[in-house]
C-alpha positions in Angstrom: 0.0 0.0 0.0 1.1 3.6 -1.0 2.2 5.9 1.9 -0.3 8.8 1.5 1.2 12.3 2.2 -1.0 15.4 3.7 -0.8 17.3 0.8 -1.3 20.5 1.1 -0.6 21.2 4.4 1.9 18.5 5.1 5.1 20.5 7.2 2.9 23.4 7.7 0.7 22.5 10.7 3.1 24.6 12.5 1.4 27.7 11.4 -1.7 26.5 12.2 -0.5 25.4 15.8 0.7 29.0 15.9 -2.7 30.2 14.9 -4.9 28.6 17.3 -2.8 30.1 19.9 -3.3 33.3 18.5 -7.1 32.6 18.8 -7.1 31.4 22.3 -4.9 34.5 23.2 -7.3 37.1 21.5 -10.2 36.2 23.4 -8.3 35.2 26.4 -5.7 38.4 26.8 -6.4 41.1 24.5 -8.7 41.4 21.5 -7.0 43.9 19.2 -3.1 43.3 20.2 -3.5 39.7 19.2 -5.5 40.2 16.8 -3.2 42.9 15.1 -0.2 40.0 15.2 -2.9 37.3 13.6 -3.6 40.1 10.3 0.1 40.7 11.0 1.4 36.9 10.7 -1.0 36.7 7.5 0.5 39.0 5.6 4.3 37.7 6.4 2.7 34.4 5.3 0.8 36.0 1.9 4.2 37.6 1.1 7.0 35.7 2.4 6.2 31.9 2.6 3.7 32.5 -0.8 1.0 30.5 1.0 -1.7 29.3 -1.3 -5.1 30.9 -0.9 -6.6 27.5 0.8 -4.0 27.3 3.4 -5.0 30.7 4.2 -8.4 30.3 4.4 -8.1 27.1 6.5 -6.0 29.3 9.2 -8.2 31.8 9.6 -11.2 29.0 10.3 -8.7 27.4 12.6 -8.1 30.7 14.1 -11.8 31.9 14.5 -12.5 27.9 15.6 -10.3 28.2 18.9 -11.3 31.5 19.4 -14.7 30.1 19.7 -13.3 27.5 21.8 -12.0 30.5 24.3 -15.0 32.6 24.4 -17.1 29.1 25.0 -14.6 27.5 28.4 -16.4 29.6 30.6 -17.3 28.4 34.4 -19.8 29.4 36.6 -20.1 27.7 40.6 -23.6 26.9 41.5 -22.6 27.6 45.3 -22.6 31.2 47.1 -20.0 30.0 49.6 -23.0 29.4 52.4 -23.0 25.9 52.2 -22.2 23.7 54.9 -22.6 20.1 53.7 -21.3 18.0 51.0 -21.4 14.8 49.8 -17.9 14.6 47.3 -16.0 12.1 45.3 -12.2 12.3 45.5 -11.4 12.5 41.8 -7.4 13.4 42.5 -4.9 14.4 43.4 -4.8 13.6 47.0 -2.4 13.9 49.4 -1.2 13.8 53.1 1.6 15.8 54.2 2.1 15.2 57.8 -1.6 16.1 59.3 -3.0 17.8 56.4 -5.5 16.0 53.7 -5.6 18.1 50.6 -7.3 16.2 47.9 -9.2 17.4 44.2 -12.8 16.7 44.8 -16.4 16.3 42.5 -19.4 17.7 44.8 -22.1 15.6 43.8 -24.7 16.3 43.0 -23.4 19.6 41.4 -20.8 17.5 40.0 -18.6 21.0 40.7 -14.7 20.3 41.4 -13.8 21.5 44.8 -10.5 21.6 46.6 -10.7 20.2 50.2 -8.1 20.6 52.9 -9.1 18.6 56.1 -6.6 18.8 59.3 -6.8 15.2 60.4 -7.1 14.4 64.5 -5.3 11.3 65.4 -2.6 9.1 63.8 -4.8 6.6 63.6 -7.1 8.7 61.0 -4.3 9.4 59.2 -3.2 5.9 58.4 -6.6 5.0 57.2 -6.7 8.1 55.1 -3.7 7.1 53.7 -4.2 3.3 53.0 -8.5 3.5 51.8 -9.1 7.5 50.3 -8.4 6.6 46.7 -10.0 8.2 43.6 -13.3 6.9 43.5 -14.7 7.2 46.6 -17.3 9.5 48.1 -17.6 10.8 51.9 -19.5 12.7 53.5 -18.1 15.9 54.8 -18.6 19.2 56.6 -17.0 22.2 56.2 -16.9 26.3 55.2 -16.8 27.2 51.9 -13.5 30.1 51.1 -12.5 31.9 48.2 -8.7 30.9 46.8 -6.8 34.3 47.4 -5.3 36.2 44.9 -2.0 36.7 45.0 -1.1 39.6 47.6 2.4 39.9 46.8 4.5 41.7 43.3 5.1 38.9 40.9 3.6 35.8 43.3 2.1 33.1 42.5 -1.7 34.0 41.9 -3.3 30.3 43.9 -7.3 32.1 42.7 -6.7 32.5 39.0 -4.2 28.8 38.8 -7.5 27.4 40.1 -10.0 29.2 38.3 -8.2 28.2 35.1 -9.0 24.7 36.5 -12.5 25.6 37.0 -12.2 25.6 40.5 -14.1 28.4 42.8 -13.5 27.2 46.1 -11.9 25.4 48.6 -13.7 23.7 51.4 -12.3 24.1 54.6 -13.3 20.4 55.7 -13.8 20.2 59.7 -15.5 16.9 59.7 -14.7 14.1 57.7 -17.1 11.2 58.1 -15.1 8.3 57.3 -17.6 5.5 58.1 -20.1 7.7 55.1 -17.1 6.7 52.2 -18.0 4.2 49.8 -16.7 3.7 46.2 -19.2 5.6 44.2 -17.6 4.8 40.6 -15.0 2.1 39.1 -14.0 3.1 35.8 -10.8 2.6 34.0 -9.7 6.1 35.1 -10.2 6.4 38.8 -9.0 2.6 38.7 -5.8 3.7 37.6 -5.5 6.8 39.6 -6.4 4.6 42.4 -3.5 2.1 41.6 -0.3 5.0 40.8 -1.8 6.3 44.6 -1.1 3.1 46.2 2.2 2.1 44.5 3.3 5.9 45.6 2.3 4.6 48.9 3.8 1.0 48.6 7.3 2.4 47.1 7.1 5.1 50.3 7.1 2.3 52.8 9.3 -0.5 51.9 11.8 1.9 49.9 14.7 3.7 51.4 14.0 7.4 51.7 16.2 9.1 48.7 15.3 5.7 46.5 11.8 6.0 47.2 11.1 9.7 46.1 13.4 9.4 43.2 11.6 6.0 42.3 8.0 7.7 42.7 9.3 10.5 40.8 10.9 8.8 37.6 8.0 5.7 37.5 5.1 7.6 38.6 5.7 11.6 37.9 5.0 12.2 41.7 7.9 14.6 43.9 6.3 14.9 46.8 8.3 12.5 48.5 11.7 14.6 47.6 13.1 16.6 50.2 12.4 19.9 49.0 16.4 20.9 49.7 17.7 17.6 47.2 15.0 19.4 45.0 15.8 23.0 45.3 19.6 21.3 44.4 17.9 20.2 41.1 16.5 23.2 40.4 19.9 25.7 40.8 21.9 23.2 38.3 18.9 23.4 35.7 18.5 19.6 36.1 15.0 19.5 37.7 13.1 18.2 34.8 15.1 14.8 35.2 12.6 14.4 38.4 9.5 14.6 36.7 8.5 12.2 33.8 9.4 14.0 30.5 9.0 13.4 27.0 13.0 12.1 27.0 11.5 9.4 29.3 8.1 8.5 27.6 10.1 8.2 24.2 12.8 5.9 26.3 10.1 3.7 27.8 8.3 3.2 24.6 11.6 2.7 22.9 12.5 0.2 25.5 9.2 -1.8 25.4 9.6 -2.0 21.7 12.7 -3.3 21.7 12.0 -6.3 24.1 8.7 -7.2 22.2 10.4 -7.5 19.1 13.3 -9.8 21.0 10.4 -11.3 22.2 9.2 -12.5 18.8 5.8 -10.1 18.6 5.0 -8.5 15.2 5.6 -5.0 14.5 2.2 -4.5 13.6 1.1 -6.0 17.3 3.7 -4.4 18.8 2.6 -0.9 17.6 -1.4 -1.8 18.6 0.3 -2.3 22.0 2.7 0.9 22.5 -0.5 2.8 21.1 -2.8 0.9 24.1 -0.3 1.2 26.8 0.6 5.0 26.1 -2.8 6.1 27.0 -2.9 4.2 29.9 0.8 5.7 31.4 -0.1 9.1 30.6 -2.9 8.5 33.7 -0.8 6.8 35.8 2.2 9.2 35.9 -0.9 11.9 36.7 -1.4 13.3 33.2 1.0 16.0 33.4 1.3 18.1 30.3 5.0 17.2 29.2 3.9 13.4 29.4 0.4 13.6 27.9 2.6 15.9 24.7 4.8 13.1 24.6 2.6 10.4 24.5 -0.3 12.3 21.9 3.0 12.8 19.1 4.1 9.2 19.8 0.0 8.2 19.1 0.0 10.4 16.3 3.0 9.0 14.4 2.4 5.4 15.1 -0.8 5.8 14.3 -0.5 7.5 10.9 2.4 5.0 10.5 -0.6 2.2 10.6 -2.7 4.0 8.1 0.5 4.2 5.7 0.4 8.7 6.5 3.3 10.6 6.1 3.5 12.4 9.6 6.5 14.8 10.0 7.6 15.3 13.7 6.9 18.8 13.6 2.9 18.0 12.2 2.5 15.3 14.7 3.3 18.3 18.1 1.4 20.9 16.2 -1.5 18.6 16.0 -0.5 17.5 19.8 -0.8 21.1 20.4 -3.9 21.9 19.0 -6.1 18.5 20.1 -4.4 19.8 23.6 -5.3 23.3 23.3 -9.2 22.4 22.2 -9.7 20.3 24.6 -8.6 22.6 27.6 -8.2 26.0 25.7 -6.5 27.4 29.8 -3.5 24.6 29.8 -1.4 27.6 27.6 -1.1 29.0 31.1 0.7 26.0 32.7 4.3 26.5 32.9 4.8 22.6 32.5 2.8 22.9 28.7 4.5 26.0 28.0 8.4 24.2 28.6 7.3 21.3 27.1 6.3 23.0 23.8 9.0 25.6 23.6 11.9 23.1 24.5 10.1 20.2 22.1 9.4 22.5 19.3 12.9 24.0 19.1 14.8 20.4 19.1 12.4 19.3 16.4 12.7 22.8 14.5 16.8 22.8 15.6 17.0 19.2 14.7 18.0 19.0 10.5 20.7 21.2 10.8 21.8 22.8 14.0 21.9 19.0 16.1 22.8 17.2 12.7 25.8 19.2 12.9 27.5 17.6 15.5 28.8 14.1 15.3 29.5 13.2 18.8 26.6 11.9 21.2 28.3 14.5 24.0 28.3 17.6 21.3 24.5 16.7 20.0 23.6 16.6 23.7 25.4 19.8 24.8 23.9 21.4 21.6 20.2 20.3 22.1 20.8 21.1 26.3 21.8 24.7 24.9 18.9 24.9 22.0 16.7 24.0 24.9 18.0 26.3 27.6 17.7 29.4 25.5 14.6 28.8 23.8 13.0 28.0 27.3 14.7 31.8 29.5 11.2 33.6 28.5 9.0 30.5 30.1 11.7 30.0 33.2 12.2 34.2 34.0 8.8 35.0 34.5 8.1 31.9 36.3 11.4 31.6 38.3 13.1 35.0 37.7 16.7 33.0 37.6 18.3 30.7 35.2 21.0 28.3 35.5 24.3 29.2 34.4 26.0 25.6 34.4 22.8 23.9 33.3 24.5 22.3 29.8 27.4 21.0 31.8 24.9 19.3 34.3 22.5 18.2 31.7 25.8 16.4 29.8 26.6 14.7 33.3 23.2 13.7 34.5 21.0 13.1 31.2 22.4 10.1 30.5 22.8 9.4 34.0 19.4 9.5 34.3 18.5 8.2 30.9 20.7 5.0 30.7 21.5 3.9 34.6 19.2 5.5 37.0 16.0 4.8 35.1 16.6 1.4 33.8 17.7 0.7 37.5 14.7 2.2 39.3 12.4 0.5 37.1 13.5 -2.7 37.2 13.5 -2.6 41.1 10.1 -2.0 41.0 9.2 -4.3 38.7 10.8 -7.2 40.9 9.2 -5.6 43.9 5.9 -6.2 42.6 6.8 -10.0 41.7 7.6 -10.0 45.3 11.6 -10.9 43.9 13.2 -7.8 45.3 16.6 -8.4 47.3 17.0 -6.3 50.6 20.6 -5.8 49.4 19.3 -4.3 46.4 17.6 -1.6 48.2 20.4 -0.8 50.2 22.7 -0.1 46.7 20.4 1.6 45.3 20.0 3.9 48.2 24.0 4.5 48.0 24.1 5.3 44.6 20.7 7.9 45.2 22.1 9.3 47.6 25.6 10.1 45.8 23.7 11.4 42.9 21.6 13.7 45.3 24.9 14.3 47.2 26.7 15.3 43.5 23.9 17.4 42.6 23.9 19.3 46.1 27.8 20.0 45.5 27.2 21.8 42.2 24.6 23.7 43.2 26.9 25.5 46.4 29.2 26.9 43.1 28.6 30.4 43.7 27.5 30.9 40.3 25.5 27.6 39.9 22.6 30.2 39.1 22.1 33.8 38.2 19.2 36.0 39.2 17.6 38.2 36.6 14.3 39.2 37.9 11.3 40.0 36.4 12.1 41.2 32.8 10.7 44.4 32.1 7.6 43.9 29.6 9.5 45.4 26.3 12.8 43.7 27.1 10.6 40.6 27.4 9.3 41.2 23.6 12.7 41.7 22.7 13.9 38.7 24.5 11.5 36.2 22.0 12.2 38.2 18.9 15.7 37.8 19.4 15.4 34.2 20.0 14.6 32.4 16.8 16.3 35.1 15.1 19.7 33.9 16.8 18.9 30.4 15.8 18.3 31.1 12.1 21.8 33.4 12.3 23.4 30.0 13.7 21.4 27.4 11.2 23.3 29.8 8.5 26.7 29.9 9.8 26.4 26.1 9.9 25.0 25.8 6.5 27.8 27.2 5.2 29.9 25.0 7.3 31.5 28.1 8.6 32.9 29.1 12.1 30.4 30.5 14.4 31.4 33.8 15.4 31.2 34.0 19.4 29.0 37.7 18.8 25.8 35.6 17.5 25.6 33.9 20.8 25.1 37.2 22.0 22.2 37.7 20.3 20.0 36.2 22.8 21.7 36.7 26.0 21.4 40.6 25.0 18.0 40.9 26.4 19.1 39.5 30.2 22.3 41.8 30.0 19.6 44.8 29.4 17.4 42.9 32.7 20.8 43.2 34.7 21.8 46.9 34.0 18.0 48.0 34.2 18.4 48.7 38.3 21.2 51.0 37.7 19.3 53.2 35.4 16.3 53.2 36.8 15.1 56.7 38.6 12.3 55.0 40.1 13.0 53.8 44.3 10.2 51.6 46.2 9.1 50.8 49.5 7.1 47.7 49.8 5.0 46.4 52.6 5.3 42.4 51.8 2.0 40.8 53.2 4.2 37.6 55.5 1.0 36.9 57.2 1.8 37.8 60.8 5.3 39.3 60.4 6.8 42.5 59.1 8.9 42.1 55.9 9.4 45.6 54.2 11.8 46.0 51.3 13.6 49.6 50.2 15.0 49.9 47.0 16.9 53.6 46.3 16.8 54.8 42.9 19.5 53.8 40.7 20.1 50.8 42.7 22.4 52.6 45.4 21.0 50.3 48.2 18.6 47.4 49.1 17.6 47.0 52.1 15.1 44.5 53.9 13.7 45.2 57.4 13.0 41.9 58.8 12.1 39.2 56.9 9.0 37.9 58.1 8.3 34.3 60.0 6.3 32.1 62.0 6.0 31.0 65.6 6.8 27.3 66.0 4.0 25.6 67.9 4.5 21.6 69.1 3.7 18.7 67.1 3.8 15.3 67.1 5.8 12.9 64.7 2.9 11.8 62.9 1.8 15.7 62.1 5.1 17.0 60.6 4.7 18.0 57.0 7.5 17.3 54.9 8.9 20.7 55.2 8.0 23.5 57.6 6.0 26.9 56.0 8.3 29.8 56.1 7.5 33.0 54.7 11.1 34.0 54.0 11.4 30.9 51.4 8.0 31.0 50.1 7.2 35.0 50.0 10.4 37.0 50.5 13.3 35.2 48.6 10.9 34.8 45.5 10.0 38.4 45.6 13.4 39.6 45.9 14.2 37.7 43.3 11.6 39.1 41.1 13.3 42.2 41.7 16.2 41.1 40.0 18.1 41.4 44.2 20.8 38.7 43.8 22.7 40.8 47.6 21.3 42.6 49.9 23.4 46.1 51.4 21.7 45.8 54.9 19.4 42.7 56.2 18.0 45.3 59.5 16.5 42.5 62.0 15.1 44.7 64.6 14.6 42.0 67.2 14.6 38.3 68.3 11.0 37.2 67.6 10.9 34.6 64.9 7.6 36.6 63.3 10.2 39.2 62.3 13.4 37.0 61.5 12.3 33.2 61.5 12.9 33.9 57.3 16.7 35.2 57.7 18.1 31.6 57.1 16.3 31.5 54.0 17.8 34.7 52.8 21.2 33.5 53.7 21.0 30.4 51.6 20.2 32.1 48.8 21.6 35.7 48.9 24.7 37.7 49.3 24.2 39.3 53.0 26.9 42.3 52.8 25.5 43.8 56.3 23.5 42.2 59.0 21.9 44.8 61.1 20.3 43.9 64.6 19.9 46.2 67.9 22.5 46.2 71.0 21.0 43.9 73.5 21.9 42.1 76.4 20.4 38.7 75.3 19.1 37.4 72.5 16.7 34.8 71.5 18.0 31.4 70.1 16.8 32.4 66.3 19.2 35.5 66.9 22.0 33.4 67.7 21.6 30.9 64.9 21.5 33.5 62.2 24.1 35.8 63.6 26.6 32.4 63.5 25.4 31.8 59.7 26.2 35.4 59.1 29.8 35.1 60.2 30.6 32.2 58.7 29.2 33.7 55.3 31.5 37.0 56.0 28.3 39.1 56.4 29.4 42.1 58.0 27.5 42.7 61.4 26.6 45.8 62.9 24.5 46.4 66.5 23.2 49.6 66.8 21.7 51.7 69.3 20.0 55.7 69.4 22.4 57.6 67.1 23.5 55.1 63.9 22.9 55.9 60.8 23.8 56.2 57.5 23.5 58.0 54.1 22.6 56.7 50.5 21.1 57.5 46.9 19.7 61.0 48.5 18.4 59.4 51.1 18.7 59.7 55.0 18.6 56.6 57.9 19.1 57.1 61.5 18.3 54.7 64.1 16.2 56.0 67.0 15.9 52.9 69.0 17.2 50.7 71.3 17.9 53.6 73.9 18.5 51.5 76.7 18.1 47.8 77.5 14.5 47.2 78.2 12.9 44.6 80.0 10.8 43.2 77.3 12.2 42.4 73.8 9.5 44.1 71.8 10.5 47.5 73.3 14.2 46.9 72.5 13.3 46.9 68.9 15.3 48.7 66.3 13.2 52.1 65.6 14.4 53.5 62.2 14.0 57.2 60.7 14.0 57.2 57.0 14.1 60.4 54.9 13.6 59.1 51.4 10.9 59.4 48.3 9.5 63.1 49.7 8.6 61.7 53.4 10.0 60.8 56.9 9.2 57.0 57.3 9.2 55.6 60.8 9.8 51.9 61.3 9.0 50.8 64.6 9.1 47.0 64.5 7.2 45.4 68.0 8.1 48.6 69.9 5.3 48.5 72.8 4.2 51.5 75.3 7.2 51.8 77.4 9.8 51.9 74.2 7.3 54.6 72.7 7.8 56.6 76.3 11.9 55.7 76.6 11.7 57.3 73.1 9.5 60.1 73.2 11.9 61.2 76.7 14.8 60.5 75.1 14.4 62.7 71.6 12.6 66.0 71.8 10.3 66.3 68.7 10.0 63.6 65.8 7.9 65.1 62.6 6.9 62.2 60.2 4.8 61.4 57.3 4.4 57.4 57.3 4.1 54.9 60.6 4.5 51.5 60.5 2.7 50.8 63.4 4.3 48.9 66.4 3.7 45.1 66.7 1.1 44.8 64.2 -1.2 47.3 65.8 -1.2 45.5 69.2 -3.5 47.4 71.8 0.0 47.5 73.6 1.4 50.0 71.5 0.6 53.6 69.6 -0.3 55.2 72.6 -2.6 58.4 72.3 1.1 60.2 73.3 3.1 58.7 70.9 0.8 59.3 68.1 -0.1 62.9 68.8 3.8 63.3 69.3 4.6 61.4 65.8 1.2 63.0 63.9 1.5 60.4 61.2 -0.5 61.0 58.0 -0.2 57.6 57.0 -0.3 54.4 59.0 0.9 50.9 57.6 -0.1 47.7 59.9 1.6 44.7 58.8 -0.8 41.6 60.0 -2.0 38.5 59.0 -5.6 37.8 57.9 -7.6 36.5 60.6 -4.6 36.5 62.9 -5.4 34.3 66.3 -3.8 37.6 68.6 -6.8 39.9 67.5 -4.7 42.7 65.8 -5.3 45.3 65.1 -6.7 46.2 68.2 -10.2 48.3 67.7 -8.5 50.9 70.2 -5.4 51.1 68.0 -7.7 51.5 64.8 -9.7 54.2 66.3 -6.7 56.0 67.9 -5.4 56.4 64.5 -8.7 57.5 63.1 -8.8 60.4 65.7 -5.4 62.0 64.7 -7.0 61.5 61.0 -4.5 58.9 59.9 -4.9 57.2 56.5 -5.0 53.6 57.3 -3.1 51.0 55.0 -3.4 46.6 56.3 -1.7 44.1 54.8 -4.2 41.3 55.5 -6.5 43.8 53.5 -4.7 45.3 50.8 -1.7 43.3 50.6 1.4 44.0 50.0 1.4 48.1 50.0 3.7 50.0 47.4 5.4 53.2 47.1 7.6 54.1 44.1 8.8 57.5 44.2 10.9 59.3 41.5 12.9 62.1 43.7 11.0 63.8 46.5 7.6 62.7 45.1 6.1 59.7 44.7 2.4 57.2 45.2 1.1 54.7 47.1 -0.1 51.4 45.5 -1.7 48.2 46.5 -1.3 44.8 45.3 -5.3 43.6 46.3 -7.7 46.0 44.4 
């Protein structure tokens, strides 16, 4: 039989993969930009490529089609958050992290997908939870119905729109789960194998060594919860972290595998194929469906599949139409960063592939090449997600991709498979965790090199633009030097680093300074950037107060504001060191973030106030800060300093007080127009040591003592301060009760404007010289 070939659109379903996310965008983002770059990326194709009229009339249907498909994937919740009682089906996703159950739900009958987080009461819950809540089963539970926040940070994570893009409203705050209610409610093919990759997770956790057993769920099942998050984090600096989730390298190794050995085995190509294009299906569920696998697995359907009806697929045709069947079917997965890497990284190696990897003989060349086509073509996806990129990432990838690829996998997998035959040596175990660990233990060491990564921030939107123009143009520069089997000339590797040189040097030409109130829940974190980047500073850095727990109810890692609010926000901001980290006393809502900060910033001073004692946090991160060569500086009434036009000058501690609060570093700023007084936990008898101690004190904006504790901002201290401004850094719903009403209306008498962080978020003001405006991050 004749191989048919897609004539006329055969190589050119790129354009229309292009298109369709041109459509989605439109509706999605903004109607007339996107829509100027679709009439914009006709005419290129009318007058460059020649297109024939039919291709072009097919693009625009394809075009208009998924702008349909955007304008129609709309969701509306049939709940108004009152709601008290629910009957659900755990669909996915769930998991137990030390006494937390957080679990993707189906309310029935609404048949609406909820979120449910349920604190569990006893161990002995737990382990049931753990062993018999699969996907599946329904319980009954009660609870209270609350809205996924927004993101109340500068370049955070938004948690509301990730799940809204998932068609997700709420989250129920489960405080009764009725475990003797569950029964299965459904048994298909799906929840049956969701059910099964849950257990084996579970199975692999409990008879395999630690490091084997999250690196074994990882690579077998796509699941890293069980990774330390600090072997992870190592990962992540080396730019090796995709190795820990199943990728398309690995889908395309395991089919080629599986092949191979049914072929030895004596099956028929034509069986084998029906196979490979049964099982793929199936593994794409069972690793949890996650974009880069289900990509992997739709292209490898797609050219088998056309291969059995005698088509002519190209690679390129078989991920555009991946792209597009993907896109249709859930028009919001173009905002998951795992679809967006995927796609960038697999469309430049295919597109890269005829000449740029053909021209490299060596398997370590080709591999260093297509590590490089993919790190480039991926900096747009990984700096506005991450806001760093890895500078030795090709070196690790040549180390540990076929590391991974050819030893670790291969291992892993055939471990498992002799567990499940019940054949599985102790022994066995016990190497395998040796050589885990001294891959973990390798991948750790790289990532201390100072320069394992570099910070970039969040790119500014033009440099952005720039940044993916400049991309495929330095590629097509490259594919011509190599046509013409020429030397590359070391300036066209410029070509796309230009754009994150232009990031780097943007601080120091920037006229613009900011002061940002960083919502740490209950904490102060406040961050002061002077124009033209002559200083960064960071008052405090945010934390939370350690309460007991037993074994059974420790998470896998501890919350901490530093690591999950401050360092990624300085990051955004492009802060790779800090010129003063100003603790102004011992309490760990104020400094419990500082070791975070530490690991992953340059600390040039460490400011915290003369005291007699200090609190064992204190200690801990004044010892890091030595051995790091941090500069450190106690201050009392009098410090100061001067920088970029503006003016500091400590005003407390005076004395040493008997409570810590009141021995809090008090600091005077003259900067952006207006006096700024920081005041940390200072309490009523610092406010009177100061207010005896300095004469008269004239500001413009108070951040308001210990959160706006009834113990502090005195009806003296205020009237002597006469803020017109007051900023009250507090966590939503806070269990202490601040602000205190008396604070609030003490304020409200001397007619201060009121700013909260548990209301408004984080609170902004960029200034530009002596003037400048307030901003907030919640509307």
């Amino acid at each position: 039989m004749k191989s048919i070939e897609m004539a006329p659109i055969r190589g050119q379903l790129f354009y229309f993969a292009a298109v369709s996310l041109l459509g989605l965008l439109t509706i999605k983002q903004n109607l007339f930009l996107y829509g100027a770059v679709f009439l914009l990326a006709l005419s290129y194709l009318i007058k460059v490529k020649k297109l024939q009229s039919p291709i072009l009339v097919l693009l625009t249907g394809c075009y208009a089609v998924f702008m349909a498909a955007g304008y129609f994937d709309e969701f509306e919740t049939v709940y108004d958050g009152s709601e008290k009682d629910f009957l659900v089906l755990f669909d996915d996703g769930i998991k137990v992290d030390g006494d937390l159950l957080t679990a993707y739900t189906l309310s029935m009958p609404a048949d609406e997908r909820l979120i449910i987080k349920y604190r569990i009461k006893t161990s002995s819950e737990k382990e049931v939870i753990e062993k018999f809540l699969t996907p599946g089963i329904a319980c009954s539970v009660s609870g209270v119905l609350s809205s996924p926040s927004s993101a109340t940070n500068p370049n955070a994570f938004d948690y509301k729109n990730y799940l809204e893009r998932d068609k997700i409203s709420w989250i129920l705050e489960a405080g009764q789960l009725s475990l003797d209610t569950c029964h299965r409610q459904t048994e298909s093919i799906l929840t049956e194998l969701k059910g099964y990759r849950q257990k084996e997770v579970l199975r692999i956790k409990e008879n395999y060594p630690d490091e084997t057993s999250a690196l074994a769920a990882a690579l077998i099942f796509g699941e890293r919860d069980l990774f330390n998050p600090e072997a992870e984090r190592s990962y992540q600096k080396i730019g090796i972290v995709h190795l820990l989730a199943i990728s398309g390298l690995h889908v395309g190794l395991l089919t080629g595998m599986l092949y191979f050995i049914s072929i030895r085995l004596g099956v028929t190509k034509e069986k084998t194929e029906l196979m490979l294009m049964a099982f793929l299906p199936l593994y794409t569920v069972m690793t949890g469906l996650a974009p880069p696998v289900v990509r992997a697995a739709a292209m490898l359907l797609l050219l088998i599949g056309s291969k059995r009806f005698s088509v002519q697929m190209a690679p390129l045709d078989a991920i555009s139409s991946a792209f597009m069947i993907m896109a249709f079917l859930q028009p919001d997965i173009i905002y998951d960063i795992g679809f967006q890497l995927s796609y960038v990284v697999s469309f430049s190696l295919i597109l890269s592939a005829p000449i740029i990897l053909k021209s490299f003989t060596s398997f370590a060349r080709q591999t260093a090449a297509a590590s490089f086509t993919a790190q480039i073509s991926s900096i747009p996806v990984i700096l506005s997600s991450f806001h760093e990129v890895s500078v030795i990432s090709i070196f690790a990838n040549l180390l540990f991709v076929p590391l991974f690829s050819f030893i670790m996998l291969p291992l892993l997998l055939s471990s498992y498979i002799l567990f499940i035959l019940g054949l599985l040596p102790s022994f066995v175990l016990i190497l395998l965790e040796t050589l885990v660990h001294n891959v973990n233990f390798f991948a750790a060491s790289l990532a201390e090199i100072p320069v394992s990564t570099l910070v970039i921030g969040r790119m500014e939107p033009l440099i952005l633009v720039l940044n993916i123009l400049l991309i495929p143009m330095f590629f097509y520069k490259w594919e011509g030097v190599l046509t013409r089997k020429a030397k590359t000339p070391l300036w066209i590797f410029a070509i796309p680093l230009l754009p994150l040189f232009m990031q780097i040097l943007w601080p120091y030409i920037n006229p613009y300074g900011k002061i940002v109130f960083l919502d740490v829940g209950q904490g102060d974190s406040i961050f002061i950037r002077l124009p033209y980047n002559q200083g960064n500073y960071l008052i405090d850095t945010g934390g939370v107060v350690p309460f007991a727990k037993e074994d059974w109810q420790q998470g896998r890692s501890q919350y901490d504001p530093g690591k999950k609010i401050v360092v990624p926000f300085l990051k955004s901001e492009g802060i790779r060191s800090l010129d003063k980290l100003i603790l102004t006393h011992g309490d760990a809502d104020h400094i419990g973030g500082a070791m975070a900060l530490f690991e992953e910033l340059d600390i040039k001073q460490l400011i915290i106030p003369r005291a007699p004692d200090r609190s064992e946090v204190e200690n801990r991160i004044i010892e890091v800060a030595a051995k790091q060569g941090t500069e450190i500086q106690d201050v009392q009434l009098g410090s100061g300093w001067n920088s970029g036009g503006g003016d500091f000058l400590i005003l407390n501690p005076i004395q040493y007080p008997a409570e810590r609060n009141d021995g809090s570093i008090v600091l005077l700023a003259n900067i952006g127009g207006k006096k700024w007084l920081f005041t940390g936990d200072l309490g009523l008898e610092g406010e009177r040591t100061m207010e005896k101690a300095i004469k008269q004190l004239d500001i413009d904006v108070l951040k308001v003592g210990h959160h706006g504790s009834k113990n502090s901002s005195s009806e003296n201290f205020l009237e002597w301060t006469k803020p017109e401004y007051a900023i009250i850094s507090v966590g939503k719903k806070n269990r202490y009760g601040h602000p205190g009403k008396e604070v609030l209306e003490r304020l409200e008498d001397i007619g201060a404007i009121i700013y909260r962080t548990d209301e408004d978020g984080a609170i902004i003001y960029k200034f530009k010289g002596k003037t400048g405006t307030f901003s907030f991050q919640l509307p």
